[in-house]
SEDO-267504 format. One record per residue (C-alpha): chain; x negated, y, z. Coordinates in steps of 0.1 Angstrom, whole numbers, plus 5000, padded with zeros to 4 digits. Layout:
<rs>
chaine: A&x: X&y: Y&z: Z
...
</rs>
This chain:
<rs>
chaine: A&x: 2603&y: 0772&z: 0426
chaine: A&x: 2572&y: 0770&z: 0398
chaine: A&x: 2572&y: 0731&z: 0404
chaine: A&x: 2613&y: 0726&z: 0402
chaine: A&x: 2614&y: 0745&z: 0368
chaine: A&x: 2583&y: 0734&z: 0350
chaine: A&x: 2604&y: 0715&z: 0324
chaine: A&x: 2627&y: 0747&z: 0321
chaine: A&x: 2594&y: 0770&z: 0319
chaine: A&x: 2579&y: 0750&z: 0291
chaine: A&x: 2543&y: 0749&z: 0283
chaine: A&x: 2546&y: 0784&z: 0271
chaine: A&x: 2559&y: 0797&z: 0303
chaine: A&x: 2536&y: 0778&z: 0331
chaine: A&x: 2505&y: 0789&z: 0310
chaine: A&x: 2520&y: 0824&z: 0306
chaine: A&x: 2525&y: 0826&z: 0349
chaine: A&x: 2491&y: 0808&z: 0355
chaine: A&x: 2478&y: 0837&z: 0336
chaine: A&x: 2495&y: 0861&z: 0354
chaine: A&x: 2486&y: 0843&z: 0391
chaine: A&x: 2454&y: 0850&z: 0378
chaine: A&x: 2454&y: 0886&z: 0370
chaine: A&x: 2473&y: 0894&z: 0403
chaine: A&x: 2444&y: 0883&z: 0422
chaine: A&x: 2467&y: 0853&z: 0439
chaine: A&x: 2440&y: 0824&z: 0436
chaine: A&x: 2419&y: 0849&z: 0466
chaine: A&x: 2448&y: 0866&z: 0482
chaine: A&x: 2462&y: 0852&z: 0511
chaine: A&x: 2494&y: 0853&z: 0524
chaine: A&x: 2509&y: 0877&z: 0551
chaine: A&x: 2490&y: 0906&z: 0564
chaine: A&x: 2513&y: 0923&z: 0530
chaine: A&x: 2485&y: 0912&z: 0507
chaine: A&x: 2516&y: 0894&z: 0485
chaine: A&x: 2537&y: 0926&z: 0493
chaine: A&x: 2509&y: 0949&z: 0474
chaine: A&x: 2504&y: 0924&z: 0446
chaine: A&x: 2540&y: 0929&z: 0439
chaine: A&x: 2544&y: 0965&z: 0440
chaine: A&x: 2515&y: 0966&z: 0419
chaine: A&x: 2536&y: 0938&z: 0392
chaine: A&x: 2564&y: 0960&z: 0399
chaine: A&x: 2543&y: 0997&z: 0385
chaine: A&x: 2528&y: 0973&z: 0357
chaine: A&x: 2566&y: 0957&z: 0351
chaine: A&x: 2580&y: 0993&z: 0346
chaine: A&x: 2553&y: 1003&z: 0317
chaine: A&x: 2556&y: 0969&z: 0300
chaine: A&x: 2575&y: 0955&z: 0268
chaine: A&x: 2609&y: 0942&z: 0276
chaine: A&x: 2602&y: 0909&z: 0270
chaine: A&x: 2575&y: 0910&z: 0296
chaine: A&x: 2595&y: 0924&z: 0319
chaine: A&x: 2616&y: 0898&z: 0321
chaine: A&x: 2590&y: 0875&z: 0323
chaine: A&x: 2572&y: 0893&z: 0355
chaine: A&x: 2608&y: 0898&z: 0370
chaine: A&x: 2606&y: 0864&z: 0380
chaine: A&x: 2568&y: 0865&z: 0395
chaine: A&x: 2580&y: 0897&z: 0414
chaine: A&x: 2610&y: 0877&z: 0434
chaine: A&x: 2587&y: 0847&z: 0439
chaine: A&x: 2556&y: 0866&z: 0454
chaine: A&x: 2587&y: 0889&z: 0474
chaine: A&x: 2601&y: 0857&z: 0490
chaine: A&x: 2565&y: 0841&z: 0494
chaine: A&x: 2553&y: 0872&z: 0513
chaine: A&x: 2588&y: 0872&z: 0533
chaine: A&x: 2582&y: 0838&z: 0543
chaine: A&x: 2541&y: 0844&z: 0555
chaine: A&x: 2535&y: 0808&z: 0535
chaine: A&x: 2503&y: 0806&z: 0527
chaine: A&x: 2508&y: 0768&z: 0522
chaine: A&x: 2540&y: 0779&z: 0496
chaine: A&x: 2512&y: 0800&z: 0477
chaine: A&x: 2489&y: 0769&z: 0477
chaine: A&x: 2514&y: 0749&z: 0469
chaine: A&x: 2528&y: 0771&z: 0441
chaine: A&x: 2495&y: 0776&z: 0423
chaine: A&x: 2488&y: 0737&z: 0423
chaine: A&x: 2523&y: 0729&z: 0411
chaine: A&x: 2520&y: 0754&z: 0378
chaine: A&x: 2485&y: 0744&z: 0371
chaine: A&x: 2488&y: 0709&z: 0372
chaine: A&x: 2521&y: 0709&z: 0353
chaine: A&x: 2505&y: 0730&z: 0327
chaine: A&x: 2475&y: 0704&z: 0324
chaine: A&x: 2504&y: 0677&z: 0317
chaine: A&x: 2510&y: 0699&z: 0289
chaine: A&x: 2479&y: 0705&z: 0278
chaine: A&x: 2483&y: 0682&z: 0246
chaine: A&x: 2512&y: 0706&z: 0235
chaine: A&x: 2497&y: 0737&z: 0247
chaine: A&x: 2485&y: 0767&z: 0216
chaine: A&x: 2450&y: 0780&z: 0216
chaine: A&x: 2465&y: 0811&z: 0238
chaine: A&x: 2483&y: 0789&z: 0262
chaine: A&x: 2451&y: 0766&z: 0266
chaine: A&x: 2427&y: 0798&z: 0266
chaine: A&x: 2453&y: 0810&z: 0295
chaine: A&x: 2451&y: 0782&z: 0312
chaine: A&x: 2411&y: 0774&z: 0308
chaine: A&x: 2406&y: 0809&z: 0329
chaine: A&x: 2433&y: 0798&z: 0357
chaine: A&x: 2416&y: 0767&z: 0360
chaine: A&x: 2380&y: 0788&z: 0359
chaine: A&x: 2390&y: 0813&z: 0385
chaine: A&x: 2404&y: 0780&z: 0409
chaine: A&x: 2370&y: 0764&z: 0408
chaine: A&x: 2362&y: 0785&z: 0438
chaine: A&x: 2400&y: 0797&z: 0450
chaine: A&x: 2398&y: 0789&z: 0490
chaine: A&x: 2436&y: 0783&z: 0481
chaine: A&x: 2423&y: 0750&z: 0467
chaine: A&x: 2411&y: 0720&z: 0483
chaine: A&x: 2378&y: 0699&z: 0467
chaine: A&x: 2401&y: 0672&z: 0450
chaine: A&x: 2422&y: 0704&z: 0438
chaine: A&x: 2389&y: 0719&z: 0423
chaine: A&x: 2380&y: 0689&z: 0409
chaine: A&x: 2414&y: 0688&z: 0390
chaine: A&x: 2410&y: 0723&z: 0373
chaine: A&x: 2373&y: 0711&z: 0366
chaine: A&x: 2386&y: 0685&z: 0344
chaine: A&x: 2415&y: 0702&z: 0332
chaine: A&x: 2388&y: 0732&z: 0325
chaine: A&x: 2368&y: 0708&z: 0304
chaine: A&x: 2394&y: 0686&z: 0281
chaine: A&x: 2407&y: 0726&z: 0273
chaine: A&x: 2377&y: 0739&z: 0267
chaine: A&x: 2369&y: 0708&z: 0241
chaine: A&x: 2405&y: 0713&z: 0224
chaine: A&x: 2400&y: 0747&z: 0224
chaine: A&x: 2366&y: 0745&z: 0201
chaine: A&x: 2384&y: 0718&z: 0175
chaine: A&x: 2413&y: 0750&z: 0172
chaine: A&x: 2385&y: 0778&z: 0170
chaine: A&x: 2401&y: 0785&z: 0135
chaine: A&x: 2429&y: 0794&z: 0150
chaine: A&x: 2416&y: 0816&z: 0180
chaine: A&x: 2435&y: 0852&z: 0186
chaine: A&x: 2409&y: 0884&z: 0195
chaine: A&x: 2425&y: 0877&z: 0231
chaine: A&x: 2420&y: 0838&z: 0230
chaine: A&x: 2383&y: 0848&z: 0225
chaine: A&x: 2383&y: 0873&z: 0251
chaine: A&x: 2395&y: 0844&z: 0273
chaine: A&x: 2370&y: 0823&z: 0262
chaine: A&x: 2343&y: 0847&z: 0266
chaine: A&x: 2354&y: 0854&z: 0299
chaine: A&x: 2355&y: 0818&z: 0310
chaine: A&x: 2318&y: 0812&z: 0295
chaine: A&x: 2306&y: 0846&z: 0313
chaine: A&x: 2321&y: 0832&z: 0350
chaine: A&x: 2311&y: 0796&z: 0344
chaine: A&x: 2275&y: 0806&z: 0335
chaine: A&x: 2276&y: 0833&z: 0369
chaine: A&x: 2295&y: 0809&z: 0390
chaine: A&x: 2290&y: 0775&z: 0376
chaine: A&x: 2257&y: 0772&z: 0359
chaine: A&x: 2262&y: 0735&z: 0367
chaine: A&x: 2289&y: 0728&z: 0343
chaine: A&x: 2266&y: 0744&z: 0318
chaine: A&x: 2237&y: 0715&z: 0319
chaine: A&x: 2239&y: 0682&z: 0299
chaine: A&x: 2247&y: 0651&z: 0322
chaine: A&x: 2276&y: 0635&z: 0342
chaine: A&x: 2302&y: 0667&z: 0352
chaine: A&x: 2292&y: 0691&z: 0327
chaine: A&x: 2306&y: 0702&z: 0297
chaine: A&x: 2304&y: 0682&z: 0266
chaine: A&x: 2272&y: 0699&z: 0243
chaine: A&x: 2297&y: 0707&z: 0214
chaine: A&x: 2320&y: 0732&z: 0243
chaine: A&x: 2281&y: 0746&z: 0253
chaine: A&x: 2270&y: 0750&z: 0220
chaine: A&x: 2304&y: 0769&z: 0217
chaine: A&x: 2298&y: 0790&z: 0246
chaine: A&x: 2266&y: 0796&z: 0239
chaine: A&x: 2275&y: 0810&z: 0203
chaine: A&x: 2300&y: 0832&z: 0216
chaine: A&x: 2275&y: 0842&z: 0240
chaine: A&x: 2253&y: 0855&z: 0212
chaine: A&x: 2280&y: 0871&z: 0189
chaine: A&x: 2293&y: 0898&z: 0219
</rs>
């Protein structure tokens, strides 16, 4: 359903539901079992205390993950999570400093998601760095929660990923470290 209505979702919309894949856990949970079931009532208490607007906007999530738990799909999950992260990284040109910051800790939290295969990773790895480099030319324009995301994405690369973090072929370009590093220092 993410994949049919990317173009209706917008950049705005995919980044804003891989944000919330993310903070629902779904890049570890699996399906069945009524792991998807408990993610939703938990959307569902969350949905209830939010802003209108966000409650539309989780509305949807809570049918998808409903039907997705219905079915026992864990290859629809898979699928799903793919679908809205690579169409948001086809966007990532148009995408604001909170969409790209969004997306940059989606793509962070699937470099290890067993939902993802290698090739997969390797795609968010990517996607992870050419964000991460648009997101330091826009640090003028950076919300407090863009830098919270960013901060968050430097904390779980340099736990998880130290790798990315060296000079050399696969890591970060020195200008996104440098950037990482500085934020690093200034929390």
């Amino acid at each position: 359903r993410v994949a049919a209505s990317s173009q209706e979702l917008g950049p705005a919309g995919l980044c804003d539901c891989l944000y919330a894949f993310a903070r629902l856990g779904l890049l570890t949970a699996r399906a069945g079992g009524g792991e998807l079931e408990r993610l939703a009532t938990a959307l569902a208490r969350a949905r209830a205390a939010s802003a209108p607007e966000q409650r539309e906007q989780d509305g949807g999530l809570l049918v998808a993950l409903r039907q997705l738990d219905a079915t026992g799909s864990e290859a629809r999950l898979r699928a799903a999570l793919v679908a809205a992260m690579r169409g948001a990284l086809v966007w990532q040109r148009r995408l604001g400093t909170t969409q790209a910051a969004q997306t940059a800790f989606f793509c962070t939290l699937a470099l290890d998601s067993p939902c993802f295969s290698d090739s997969e990773r390797d795609e968010a790895r990517k996607g992870l760095s050419q964000l991460l480099e648009q997101l330091c030319w826009q640090r003028q324009k950076w919300s407090a929660e863009d830098r919270r995301l960013v901060v968050a994405v430097g904390a779980l690369l340099r736990a998880e990923f130290p790798e990315l973090l060296r000079s050399g072929p696969g890591g970060l370009s020195r200008s996104v470290r440098e950037a990482l590093a500085e934020l690093r220092r200034s929390c």
